[in-house]
PABAMAR-517751 format. One record per residue (C-alpha): x, y, z. Coordinates in steps of 0.25 Angstrom, whole numbers, padded with zeros to 4 digits, always signed. Example, Ala and Ser with C-alpha at 12.3 -4.5 7.8 and 13.67 -1.06 7.14 Angstrom:
// residues 2
+0049-0018+0031;+0055-0004+0029;
This chain:
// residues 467
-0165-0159-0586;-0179-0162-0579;-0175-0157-0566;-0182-0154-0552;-0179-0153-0536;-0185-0159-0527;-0184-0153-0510;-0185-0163-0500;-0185-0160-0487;-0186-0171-0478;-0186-0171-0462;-0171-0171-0460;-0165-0167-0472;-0169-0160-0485;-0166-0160-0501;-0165-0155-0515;-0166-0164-0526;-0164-0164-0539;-0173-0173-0548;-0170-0175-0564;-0180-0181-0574;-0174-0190-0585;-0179-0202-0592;-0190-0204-0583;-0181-0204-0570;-0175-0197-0561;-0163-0193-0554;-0161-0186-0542;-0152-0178-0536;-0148-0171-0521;-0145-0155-0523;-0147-0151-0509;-0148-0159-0494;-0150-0152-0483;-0153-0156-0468;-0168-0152-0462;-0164-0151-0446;-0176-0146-0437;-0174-0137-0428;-0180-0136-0413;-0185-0123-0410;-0191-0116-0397;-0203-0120-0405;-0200-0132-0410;-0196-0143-0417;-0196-0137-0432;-0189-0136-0445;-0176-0128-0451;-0184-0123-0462;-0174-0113-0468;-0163-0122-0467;-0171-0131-0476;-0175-0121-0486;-0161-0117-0486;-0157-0132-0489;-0169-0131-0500;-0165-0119-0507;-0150-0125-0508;-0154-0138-0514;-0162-0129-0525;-0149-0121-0528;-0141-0133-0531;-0154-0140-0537;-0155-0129-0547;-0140-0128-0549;-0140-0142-0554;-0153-0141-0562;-0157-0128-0566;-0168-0135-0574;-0175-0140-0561;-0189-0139-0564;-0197-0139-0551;-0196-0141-0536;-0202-0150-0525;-0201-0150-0512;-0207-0161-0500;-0205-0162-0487;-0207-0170-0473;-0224-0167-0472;-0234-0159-0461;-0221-0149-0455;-0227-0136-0461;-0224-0119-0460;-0235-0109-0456;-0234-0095-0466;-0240-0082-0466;-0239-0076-0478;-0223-0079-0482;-0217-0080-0469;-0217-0094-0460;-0224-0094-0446;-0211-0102-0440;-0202-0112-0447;-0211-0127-0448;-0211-0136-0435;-0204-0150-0436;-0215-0160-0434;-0208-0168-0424;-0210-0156-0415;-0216-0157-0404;-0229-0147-0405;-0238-0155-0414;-0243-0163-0401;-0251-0153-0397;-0257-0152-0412;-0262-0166-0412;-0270-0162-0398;-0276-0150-0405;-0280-0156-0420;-0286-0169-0413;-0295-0159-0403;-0302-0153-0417;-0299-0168-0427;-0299-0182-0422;-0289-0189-0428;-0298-0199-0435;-0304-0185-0444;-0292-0180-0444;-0289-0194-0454;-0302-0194-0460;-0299-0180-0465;-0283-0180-0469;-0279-0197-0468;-0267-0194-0460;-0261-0201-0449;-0258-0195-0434;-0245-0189-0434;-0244-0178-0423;-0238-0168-0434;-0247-0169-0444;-0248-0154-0450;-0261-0151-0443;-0257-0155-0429;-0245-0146-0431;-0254-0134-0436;-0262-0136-0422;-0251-0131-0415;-0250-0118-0421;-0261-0112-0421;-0256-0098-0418;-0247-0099-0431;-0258-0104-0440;-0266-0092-0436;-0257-0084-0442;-0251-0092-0456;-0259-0093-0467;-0249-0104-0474;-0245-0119-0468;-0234-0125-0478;-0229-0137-0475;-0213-0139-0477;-0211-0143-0493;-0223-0131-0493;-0216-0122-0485;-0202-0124-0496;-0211-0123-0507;-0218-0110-0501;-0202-0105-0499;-0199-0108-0513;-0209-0103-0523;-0219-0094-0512;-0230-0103-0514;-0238-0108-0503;-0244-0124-0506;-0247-0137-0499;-0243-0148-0507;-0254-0159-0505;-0245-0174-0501;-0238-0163-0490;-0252-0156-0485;-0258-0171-0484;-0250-0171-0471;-0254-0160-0464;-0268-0167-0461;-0275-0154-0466;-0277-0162-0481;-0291-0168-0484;-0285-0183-0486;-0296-0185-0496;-0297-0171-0504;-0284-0168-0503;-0286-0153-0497;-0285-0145-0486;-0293-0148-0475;-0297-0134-0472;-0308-0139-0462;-0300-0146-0455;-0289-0137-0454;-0298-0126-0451;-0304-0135-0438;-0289-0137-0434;-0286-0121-0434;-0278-0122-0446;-0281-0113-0456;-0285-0115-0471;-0277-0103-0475;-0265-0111-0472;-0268-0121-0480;-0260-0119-0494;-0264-0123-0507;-0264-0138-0511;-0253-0144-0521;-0251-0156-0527;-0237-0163-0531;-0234-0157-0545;-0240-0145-0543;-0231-0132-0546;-0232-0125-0532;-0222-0112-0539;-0210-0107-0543;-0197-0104-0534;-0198-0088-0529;-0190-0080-0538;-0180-0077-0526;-0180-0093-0522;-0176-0096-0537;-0166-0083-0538;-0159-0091-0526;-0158-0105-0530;-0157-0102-0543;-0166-0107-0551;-0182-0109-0552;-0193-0121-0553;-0206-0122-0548;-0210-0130-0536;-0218-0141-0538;-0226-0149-0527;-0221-0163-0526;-0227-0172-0515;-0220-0163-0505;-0224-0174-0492;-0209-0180-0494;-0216-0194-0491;-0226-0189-0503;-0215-0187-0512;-0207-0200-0507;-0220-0209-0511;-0220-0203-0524;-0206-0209-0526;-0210-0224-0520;-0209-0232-0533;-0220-0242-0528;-0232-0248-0533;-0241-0240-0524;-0253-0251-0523;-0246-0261-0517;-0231-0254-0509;-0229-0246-0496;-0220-0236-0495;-0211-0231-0484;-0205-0216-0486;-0195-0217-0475;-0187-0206-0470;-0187-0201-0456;-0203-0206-0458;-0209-0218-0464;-0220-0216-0471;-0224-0229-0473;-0237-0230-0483;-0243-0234-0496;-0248-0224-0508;-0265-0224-0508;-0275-0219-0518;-0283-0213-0508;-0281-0210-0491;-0284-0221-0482;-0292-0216-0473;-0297-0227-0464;-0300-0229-0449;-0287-0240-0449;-0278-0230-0458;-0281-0220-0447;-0279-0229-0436;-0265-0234-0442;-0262-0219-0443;-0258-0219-0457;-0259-0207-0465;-0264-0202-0479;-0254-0193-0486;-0254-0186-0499;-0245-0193-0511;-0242-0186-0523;-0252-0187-0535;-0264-0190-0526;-0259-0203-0519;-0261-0204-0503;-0249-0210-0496;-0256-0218-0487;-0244-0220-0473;-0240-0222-0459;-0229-0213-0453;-0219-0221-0448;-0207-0213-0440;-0196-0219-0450;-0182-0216-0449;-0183-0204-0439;-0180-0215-0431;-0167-0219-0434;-0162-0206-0438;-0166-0200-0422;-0159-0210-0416;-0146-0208-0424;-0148-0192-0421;-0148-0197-0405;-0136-0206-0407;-0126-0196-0414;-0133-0185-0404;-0128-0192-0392;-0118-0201-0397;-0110-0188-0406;-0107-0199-0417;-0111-0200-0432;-0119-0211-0434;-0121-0217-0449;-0133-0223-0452;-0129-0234-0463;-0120-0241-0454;-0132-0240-0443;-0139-0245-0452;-0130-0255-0454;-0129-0259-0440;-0145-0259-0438;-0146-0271-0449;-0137-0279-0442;-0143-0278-0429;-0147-0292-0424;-0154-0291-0411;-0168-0289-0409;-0173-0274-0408;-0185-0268-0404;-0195-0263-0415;-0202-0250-0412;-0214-0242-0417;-0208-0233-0425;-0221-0225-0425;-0221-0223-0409;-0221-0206-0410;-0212-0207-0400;-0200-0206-0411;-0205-0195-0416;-0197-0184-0409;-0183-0182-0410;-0173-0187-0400;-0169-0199-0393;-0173-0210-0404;-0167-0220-0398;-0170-0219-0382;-0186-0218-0386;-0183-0230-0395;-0177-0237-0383;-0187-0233-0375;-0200-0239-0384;-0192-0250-0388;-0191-0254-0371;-0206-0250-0369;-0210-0258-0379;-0199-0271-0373;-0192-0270-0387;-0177-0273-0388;-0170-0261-0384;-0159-0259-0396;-0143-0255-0390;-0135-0251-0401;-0138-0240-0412;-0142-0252-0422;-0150-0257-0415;-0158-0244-0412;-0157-0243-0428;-0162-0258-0431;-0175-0256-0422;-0178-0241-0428;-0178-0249-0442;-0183-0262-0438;-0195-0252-0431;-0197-0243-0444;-0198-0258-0452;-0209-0262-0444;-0217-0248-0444;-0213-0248-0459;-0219-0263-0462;-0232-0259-0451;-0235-0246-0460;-0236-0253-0473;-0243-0266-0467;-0254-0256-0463;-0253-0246-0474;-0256-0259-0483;-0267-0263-0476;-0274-0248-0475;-0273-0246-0488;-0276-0260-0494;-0263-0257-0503;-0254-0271-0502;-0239-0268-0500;-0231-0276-0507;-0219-0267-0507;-0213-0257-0497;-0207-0246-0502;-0197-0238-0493;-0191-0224-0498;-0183-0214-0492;-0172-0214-0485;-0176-0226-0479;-0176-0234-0488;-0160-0233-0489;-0162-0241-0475;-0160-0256-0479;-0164-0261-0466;-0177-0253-0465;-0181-0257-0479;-0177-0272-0476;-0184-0273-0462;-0196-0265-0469;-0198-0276-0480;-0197-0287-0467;-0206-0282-0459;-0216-0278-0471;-0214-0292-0479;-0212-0284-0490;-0204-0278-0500;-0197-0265-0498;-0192-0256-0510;-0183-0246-0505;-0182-0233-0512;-0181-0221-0517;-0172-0215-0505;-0177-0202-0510;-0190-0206-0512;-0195-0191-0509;-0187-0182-0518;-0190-0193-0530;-0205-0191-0525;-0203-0176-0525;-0195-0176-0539;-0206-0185-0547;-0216-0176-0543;-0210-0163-0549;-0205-0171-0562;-0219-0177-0563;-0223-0162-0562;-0212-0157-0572;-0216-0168-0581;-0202-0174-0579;-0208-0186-0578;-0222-0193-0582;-0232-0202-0576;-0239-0205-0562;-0234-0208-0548;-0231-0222-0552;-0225-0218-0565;-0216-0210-0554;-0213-0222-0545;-0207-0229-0559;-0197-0219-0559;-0193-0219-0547;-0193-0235-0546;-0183-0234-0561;-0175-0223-0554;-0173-0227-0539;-0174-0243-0538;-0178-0247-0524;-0172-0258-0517;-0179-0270-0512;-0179-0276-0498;-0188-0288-0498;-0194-0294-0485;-0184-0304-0476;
């Protein structure tokens, strides 16, 4: 059997996968899930590390138990989070990038780099935890690492001892030339990050090595690991079974990442303007996207309402409810950073929703109807001006991930475009992460469209057209 795993750690949960090869298709199925729950420190906000190498190494054990034949391992992961190594040891377990520190960051990069060459030199949009505004805020630690992995990195570096950078992730730390595709040294050096820390560049396919004898002795079985798109949105776009010249397509999970695929980076004045960013894409392409603060939204407020309320709340028959609200509810701008922290969703939703004299919502569907009739409308924004940017015309919106399971998101998505949206793959990211190490293992043949064909035959989406 043609066999490989993929480790797919997403911002609140994580998984193994196993990914067979028949017939030009594939099939896919769940050997290990595991929760991914941060923990505040005295120092911070930052991640359960162990806990999720623990949940990795258990999802290989059952992955091997079930496919001895498994032929490699990839692994992706949220971007820009990262830990700091001398030698074999961590310096700390990785900061969340929700914490609170990077403020300080962003003071300290823009007193060396303007924003506007900090674009001209790495295409990416402002987001106050980009990579290189969180290394500004430890400059005692950098002094003493000579590695910076970043987190699917970090788990390859755990499993096989090999330190590397896969390029789609190391794109988002804003230390990558956007046009040679390589470190920035300069510019690192000039921020007081050093070049040594700066591991060697791979691309998906690559082999980056082979499990450690004692990780293989304990899971049981051996393959290499092979970079894969290790961005998760990098691996997700792979999977978008579109006609990249004329779609968008929305990643949505906790983010939106809400783009279309380009040849080359956009790097204009207006692109920089509208804060859209240049992303690394598997086989060379740029993902060309807008940040949008997706369903983080919805799922902090239901964590608020069974904080204070002690009950279990489902989320279908919310859903449910949300669709039949009639009454008029506020839209907000799902972009305002003040979302962006934990806590009280719903009071700071209340409380932008009556600065800005929008209806105030009073039941829980109500709350759940404006967080989606809000994300609709940043959705249909970010592709009108992703189009425009890039001169690519949008005829069809993808939507995959676990948003696209939400029926009211992708319909209201299509309205407020005017256009088609395809929903699917749900599991857009390990498909993405699976293509790639079957492509590698010569499982399957073709390019990255070839790809798309596959997954279009294998997971149909479902089509909401505009009302």
């Amino acid at each position: 059997m043609n066999s490989v795993a993929a480790i797919d750690l997403g911002a609140t949960s994580g998984r193994v996968i196993v990914g067979r090869f028949t017939g030009g298709s594939i099939e896919m199925e769940t050997v290990g899930r595991f929760a991914n729950d941060p923990v505040m420190t005295p120092g911070g906000l930052q991640w359960d590390l162990m806990a999720l190498y623990r949940g990795v190494t258990e999802g290989l054990r059952e992955a091997f138990r079930i496919a001895p034949d498994i032929s490699s391992i990839g692994i992706d992961s949220w971007a820009v989070d990262y830990a700091l190594l001398r030698g074999d040891r961590m310096l700390g377990t990785p900061f969340h990038y929700r914490d609170e520190r990077t403020a300080a960051g962003v003071e300290a990069v823009h007193q060396v780099a303007s924003f506007d060459e900090l674009y001209r030199r790495n295409g990416l949009q402002f987001l106050p935890f980009n990579t290189l505004y969180q290394l500004a805020c430890e400059r005692g630690v950098l002094d003493a690492a000579d590695s910076m992995l970043l987190v699917p990195d970090l788990f390859a570096w755990l499993l096989t001892g090999e330190k590397v950078a896969e390029r789609t992730n190391a794109s988002t730390t804003g230390l990558l030339d956007v046009t040679t595709k390589e470190w920035d040294t300069a510019l690192a050096e000039r921020l007081g990050v050093s070049a040594r820390v700066l591991p060697r560049l791979v691309d998906p396919g690559e082999t980056i090595g082979d499990l450690l004898p004692r990780v293989a002795k304990d899971l049981g079985g051996s393959a290499p690991v092979v970079a894969v798109g290790s961005h998760d949105t990098a691996s997700a776009v792979v999977a978008v079974p579109m006609r990249a010249d004329r779609a968008a397509y929305i990643s949505c999970g906790t983010w939106g990442l809400v783009g279309v695929e380009t040849r080359e980076p956009v790097l204009t004045d207006a692109a920089r303007e509208h804060n859209f960013t240049n992303e690394g894409g598997a086989f060379g392409r740029t993902r060309f996207l807008h940040n949008v603060m997706g369903l983080w939204l919805l799922s902090e407020s239901i964590r608020e309402w069974e904080r204070t309320s002690g009950e279990k709340i489902d989320l279908p028959s919310l859903l449910a409810e949300a669709a039949e609200v009639t009454a008029p509810v506020g839209v907000f701008d799902a972009n305002d950073s003040v979302f962006m922290p934990p806590g009280d969703m719903p009071g700071r939703i209340s409380t932008w929703l009556a600065e800005n004299g929008q209806p105030l919502p009073t039941t829980r569907a109500e709350f759940a109807r404006s967080i989606i009739e809000s994300l609709a409308e940043a959705f249909a924004g970010a592709v009108r001006t992703a189009s425009e940017l890039s001169g690519i015309p949008v005829e069809t919106i993808h939507i995959v991930g676990g948003g696209s399971l939400n029926e009211l998101l992708c319909q209201l998505t299509a309205d407020r475009a005017g256009v088609p949206v395809e929903a699917g793959p749900v599991e857009a990211t390990a498909i993405g992460n699976l293509l790639v190490q079957g492509r590698a293992a010569g499982f399957i043949d073709g390019d990255l469209e070839d790809m798309r064909e596959v997954v279009a035959k294998a997971f149909p989406p479902k089509r909401y057209a505009p009302a």
